[in-house]
C-alpha positions in Angstrom: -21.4 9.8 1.1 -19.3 11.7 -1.3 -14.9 11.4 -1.3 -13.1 12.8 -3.5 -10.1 10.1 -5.1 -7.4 12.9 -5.3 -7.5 13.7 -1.9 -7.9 10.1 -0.6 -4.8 9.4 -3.0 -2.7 11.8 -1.4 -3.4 10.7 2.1 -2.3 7.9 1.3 0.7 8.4 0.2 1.6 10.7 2.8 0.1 9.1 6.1 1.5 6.6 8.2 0.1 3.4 7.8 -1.8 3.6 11.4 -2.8 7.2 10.6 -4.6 6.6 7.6 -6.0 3.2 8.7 -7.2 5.4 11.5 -8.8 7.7 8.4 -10.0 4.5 6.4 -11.8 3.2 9.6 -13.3 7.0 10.4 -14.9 7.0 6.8 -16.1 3.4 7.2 -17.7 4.5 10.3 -19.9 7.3 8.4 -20.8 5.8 5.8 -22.2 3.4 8.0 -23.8 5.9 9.8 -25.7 7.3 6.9 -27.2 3.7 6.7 -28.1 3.5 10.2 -27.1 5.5 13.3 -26.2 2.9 15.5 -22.9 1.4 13.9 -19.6 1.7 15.6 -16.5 1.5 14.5 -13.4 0.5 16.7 -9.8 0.5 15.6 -7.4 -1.4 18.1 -3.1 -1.8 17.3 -2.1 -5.1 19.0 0.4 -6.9 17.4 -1.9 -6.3 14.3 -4.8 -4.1 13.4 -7.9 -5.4 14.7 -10.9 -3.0 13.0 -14.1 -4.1 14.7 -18.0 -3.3 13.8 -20.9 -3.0 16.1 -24.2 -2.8 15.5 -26.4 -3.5 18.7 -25.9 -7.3 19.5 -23.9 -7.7 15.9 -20.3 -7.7 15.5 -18.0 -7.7 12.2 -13.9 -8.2 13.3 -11.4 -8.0 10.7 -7.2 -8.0 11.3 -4.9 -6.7 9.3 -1.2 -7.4 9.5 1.3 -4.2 9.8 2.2 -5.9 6.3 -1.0 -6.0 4.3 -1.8 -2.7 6.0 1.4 -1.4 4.0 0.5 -3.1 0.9 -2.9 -2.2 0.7 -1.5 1.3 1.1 0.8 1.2 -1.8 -1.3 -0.8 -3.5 -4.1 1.8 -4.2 -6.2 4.8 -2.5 -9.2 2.5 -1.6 -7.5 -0.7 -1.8 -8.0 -0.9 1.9 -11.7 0.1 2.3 -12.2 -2.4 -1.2 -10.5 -5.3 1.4 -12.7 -4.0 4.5 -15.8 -3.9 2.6 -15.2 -7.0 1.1 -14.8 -9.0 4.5 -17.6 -7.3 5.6 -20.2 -8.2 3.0 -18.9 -11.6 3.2 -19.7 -11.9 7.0 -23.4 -10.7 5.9 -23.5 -7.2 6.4 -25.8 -5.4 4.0 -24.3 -2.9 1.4 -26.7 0.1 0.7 -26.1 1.7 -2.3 -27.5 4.7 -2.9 -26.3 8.3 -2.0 -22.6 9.3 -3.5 -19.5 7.3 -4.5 -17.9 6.1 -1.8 -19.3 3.3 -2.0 -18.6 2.8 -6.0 -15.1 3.9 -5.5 -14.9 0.6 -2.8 -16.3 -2.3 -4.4 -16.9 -1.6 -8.1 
C-alpha cells in the first residue's frame, strides 16, 4: 500500500487526536488487508484508546492514553502507526513487506 508523507503530515496536524487515530487505525486496517482479507480492525474511546486486531481466533490489543495519542501526534506523521506496528510485531504478528511504502515509512 502506497501513502503519500505530505498528506499524512498535514492530517496530522490538523485532525483531532480521535479523528486521525480513527485515520491511523483505517490505514492499519488495509494494509492488513492486502496481507490477508480476514483482519479487523476495531477502535474503541474508553477512558483511553483501545485499538484492537482480529484475525479469526487471534487477537492483538493495544491502549493508548489521550496523552501519548497527542504526543505521538506532534511527535511525527507516522509516529503513531511506527508505535502500533511496533507492539504489534512484538505480540507476533508477521510483517509482509512487499508492495509500496507504507510499510517503510512505519518501521524503517
Amino acid at each position: 500500500m502506497n501513502v503519500s508523507g505530505f498528506i499524512r503530515g498535514y492530517m496530522s496536524k490538523n485532525m483531532t487526536g480521535e479523528t486521525f487515530f480513527m485515520k491511523v487505525a483505517d490505514t492499519i486496517e488495509k494494509q492488513l488487508q492486502e496481507w490477508d482479507s480476514t483482519y479487523h480492525v476495531l477502535l474503541l474511546k474508553f477512558k483511553d484508546y483501545v485499538l484492537i486486531v482480529q484475525k479469526g481466533e487471534t487477537s492483538y490489543e493495544i491502549t493508548i492514553s489521550e496523552q501519548e495519542l497527542a504526543q505521538h501526534q506532534s511527535r511525527s506523521h507516522f509516529s503513531l502507526d511506527h508505535k502500533i506496528w511496533c507492539v504489534l510485531q512484538q505480540e507476533g504478528l508477521q510483517i509482509v513487506k512487499g508492495k509500496g511504502n507504507y510499510i517503510d515509512h512505519c518501521i524503517s
